[in-house]
C-alpha positions in Angstrom: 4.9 -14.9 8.7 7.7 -13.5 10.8 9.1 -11.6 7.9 5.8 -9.4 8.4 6.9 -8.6 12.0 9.5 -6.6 13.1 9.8 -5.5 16.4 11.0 -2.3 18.2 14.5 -2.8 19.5 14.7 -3.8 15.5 13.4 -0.1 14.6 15.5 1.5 17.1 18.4 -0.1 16.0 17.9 1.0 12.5 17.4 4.6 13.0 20.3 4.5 15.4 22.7 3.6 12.5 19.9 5.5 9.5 18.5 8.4 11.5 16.4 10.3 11.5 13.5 8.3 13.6 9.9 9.5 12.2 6.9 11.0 13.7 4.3 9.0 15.3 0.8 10.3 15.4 -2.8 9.0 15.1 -5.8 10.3 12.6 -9.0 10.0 13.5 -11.5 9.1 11.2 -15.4 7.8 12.2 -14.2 7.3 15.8 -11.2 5.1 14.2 -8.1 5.8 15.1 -5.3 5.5 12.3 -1.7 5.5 13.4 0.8 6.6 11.2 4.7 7.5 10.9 6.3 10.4 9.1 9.4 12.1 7.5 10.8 14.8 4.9 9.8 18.1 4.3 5.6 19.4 5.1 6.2 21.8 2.8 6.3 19.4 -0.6 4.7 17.0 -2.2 2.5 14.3 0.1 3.8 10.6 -0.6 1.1 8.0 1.5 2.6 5.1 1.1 -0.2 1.8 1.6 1.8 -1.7 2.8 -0.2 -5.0 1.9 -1.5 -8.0 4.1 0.0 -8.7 6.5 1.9 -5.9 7.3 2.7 -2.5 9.1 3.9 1.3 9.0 7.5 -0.3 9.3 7.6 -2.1 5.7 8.6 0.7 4.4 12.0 2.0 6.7 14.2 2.5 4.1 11.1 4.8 2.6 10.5 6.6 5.4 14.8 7.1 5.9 15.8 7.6 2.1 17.8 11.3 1.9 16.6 11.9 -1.7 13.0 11.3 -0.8 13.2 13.0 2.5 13.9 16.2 1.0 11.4 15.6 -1.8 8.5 14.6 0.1 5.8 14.5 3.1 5.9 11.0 3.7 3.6 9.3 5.4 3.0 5.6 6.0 0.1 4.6 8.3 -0.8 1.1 10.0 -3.9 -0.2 7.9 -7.2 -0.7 10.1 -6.3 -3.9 12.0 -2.6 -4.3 11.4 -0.2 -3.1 14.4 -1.4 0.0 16.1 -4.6 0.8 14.1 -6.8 -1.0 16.1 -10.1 -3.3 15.0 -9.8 -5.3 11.1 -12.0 -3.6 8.7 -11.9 -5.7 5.5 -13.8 -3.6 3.2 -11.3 -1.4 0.4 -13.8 1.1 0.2 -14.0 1.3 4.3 -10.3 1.2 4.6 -9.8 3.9 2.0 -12.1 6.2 3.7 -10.5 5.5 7.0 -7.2 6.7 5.3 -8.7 9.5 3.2 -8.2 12.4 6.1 -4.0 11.3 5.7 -4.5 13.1 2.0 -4.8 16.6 3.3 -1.7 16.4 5.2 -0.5 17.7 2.1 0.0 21.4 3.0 -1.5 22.5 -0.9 1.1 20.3 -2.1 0.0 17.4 -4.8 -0.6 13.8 -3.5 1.1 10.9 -4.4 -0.6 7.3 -2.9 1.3 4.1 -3.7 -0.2 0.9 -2.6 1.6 -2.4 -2.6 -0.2 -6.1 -2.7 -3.3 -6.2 -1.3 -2.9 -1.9 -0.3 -3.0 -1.1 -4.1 -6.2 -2.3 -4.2 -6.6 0.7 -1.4 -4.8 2.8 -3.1 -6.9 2.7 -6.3 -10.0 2.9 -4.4 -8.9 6.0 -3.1 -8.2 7.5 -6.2 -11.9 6.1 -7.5 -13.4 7.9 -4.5 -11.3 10.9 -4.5 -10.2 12.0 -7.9 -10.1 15.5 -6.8 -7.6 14.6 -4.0 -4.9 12.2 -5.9 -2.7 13.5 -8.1 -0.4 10.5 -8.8 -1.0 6.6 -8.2 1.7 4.2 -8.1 1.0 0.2 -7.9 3.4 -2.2 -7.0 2.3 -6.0 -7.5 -1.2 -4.7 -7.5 -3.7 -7.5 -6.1 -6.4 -5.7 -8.3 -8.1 -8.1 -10.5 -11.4 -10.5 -8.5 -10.5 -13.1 -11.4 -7.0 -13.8 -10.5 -7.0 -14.3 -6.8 -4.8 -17.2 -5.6 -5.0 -19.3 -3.0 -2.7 -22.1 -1.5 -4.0 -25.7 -0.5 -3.1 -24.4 3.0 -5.5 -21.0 2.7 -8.6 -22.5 4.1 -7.4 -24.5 6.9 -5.4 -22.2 7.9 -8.4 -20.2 8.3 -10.0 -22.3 10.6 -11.0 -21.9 14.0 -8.2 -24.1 15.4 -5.0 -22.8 13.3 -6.5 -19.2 14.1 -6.6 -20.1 18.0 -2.2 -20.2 17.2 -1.5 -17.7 14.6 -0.6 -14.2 15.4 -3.2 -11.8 15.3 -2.2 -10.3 11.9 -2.1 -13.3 10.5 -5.5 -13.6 11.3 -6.3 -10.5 10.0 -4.6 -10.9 6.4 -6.3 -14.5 6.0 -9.8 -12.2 6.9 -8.9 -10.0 4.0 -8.6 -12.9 1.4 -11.3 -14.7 1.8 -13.4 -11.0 0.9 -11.6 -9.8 -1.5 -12.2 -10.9 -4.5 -15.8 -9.7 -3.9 -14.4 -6.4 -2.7 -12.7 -6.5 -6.0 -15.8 -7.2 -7.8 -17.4 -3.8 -6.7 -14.6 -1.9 -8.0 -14.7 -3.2 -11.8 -17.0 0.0 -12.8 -14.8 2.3 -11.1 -11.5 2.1 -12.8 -13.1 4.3 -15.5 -13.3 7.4 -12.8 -9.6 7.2 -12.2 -7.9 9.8 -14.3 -4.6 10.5 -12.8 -1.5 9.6 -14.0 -0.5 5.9 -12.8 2.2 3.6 -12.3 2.0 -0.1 -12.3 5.1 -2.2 -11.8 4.7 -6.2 -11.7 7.0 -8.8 -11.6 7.0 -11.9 -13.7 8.2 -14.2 -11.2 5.5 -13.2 -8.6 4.7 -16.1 -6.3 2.3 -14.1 -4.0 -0.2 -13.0 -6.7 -0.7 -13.7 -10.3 1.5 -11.7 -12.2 -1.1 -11.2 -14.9 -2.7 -8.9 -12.5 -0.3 -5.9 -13.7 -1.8 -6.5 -17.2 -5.3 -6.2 -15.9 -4.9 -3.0 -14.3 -2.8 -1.7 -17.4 -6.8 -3.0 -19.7 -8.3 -1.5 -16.6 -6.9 1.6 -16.8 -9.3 3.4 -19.6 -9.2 7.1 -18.9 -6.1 7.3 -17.2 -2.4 8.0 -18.4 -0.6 5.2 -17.5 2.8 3.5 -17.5 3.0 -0.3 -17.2 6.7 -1.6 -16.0 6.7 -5.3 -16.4 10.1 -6.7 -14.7 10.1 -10.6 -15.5 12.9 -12.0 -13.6 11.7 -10.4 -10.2 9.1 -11.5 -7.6 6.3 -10.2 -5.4 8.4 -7.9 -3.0 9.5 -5.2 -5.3 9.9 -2.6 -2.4 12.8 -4.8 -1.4 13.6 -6.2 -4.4 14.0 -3.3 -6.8 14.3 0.2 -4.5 16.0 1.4 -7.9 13.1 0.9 -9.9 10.1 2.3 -6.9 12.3 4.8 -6.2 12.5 6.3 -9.7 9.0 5.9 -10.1 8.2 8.3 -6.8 10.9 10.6 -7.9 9.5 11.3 -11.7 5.9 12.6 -10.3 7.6 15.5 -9.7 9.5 15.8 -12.4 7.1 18.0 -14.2 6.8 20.1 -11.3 
């Protein structure tokens, strides 16, 4: 769990030596505050980028710092409701996507890309389900999409209980809240993937030990009225982002292509 954490003197040091630091700011959305950190240029193309469970703004650094997305893109990566600065859990997709939903018109009448990773593409496709009008491009990295492939661990329930909860850290606490939920949560999006018709990305690794990596082939089924690309990399596991920047990277930079 402490790979999920990284603290501030960390932050600082790397955008001493990787400058420049973000922006910090809050929305506000139902009386929820939303904190989020961005970088690049206002004036193109929005890129909200959705970390998983557990996790935070800071997953995605070398995102946020990259030259040749900088100067591409708004990016913006926000603290989902109950991870670091965002304040209470809220363990409902289509409740977290409508928390995040106000982040999509920072886009200055520029298109919108969203890419959700793990547990945050399931986010990220609700978002596009809800608001079609609003996403231009999805991109899902190791997306923990399908209700029939969830996976737990013999640890997942007692770790869930009242005692190991009393000595976890808080978004520990939180991630294990989202599990037990989501396949349900996933459940209620199964009619929707037909109102997504944007073009999409979904890049899966064969060696996933975090999800099922058949989960990339049920998006790519799930995917009926939208062009799509699946990019099925067997020899790599669940952290893509870290794993294969090449391959994420491209993917970001080739929404725009057409532009």
């Amino acid at each position: 769990m402490q790979n999920f954490k990284v603290g501030d003197k960390s932050i600082e040091r790397y955008y001493t030596e990787h400058p420049p630091i973000p922006k910090f700011a809050y929305s506000d959305t139902l009386g929820r505050k939303i904190f989020y950190a961005e970088s690049g240029d206002t004036t193109k193309p929005l890129l909200l980028l959705i970390h998983g469970a557990p996790g935070a703004w800071h997953g995605y650094l070398e995102y946020l710092s990259d030259s040749s997305l900088a100067k591409n893109f708004h990016i913006i990566a926000p603290d989902r409701p109950g991870y670091n600065n965002s304040g209470p859990s809220e363990t409902s997709v289509e409740k977290q996507a409508i928390l995040l939903e106000p982040l999509l018109h920072h886009n200055n009448g520029q298109k919108v890309i969203v890419l959700g990773r793990s547990y945050g593409s399931a986010i990220a496709a609700r978002m596009a389900m809800n608001f079609p009008k609003e996403v231009d491009n999805l991109i899902l990295v190791a997306p923990a999409c399908s209700p029939y492939l969830e996976k737990f661990w013999w640890f997942s329930k007692p770790v869930n209980s009242k005692f190991f909860r009393f000595f976890l850290p808080e978004y520990a606490n939180r991630a294990s809240d989202e599990k037990f939920v989501h396949a349900d949560e996933l459940k209620k999006m199964l009619p929707l993937w037909q109102k997504i018709s944007c073009p999409v990305t979904i890049i899966q690794g064969g060696k996933d030990w975090i999800i099922d990596p058949k989960n990339g082939a049920f998006v790519d089924s799930a995917l009926v009225n939208a062009p799509h690309h699946y990019i099925y990399l067997p020899e790599d596991s669940h952290l893509l982002t870290k794993e294969r920047p090449d391959v994420i990277k491209k993917a970001i930079l080739e929404t725009i292509k057409a532009d």
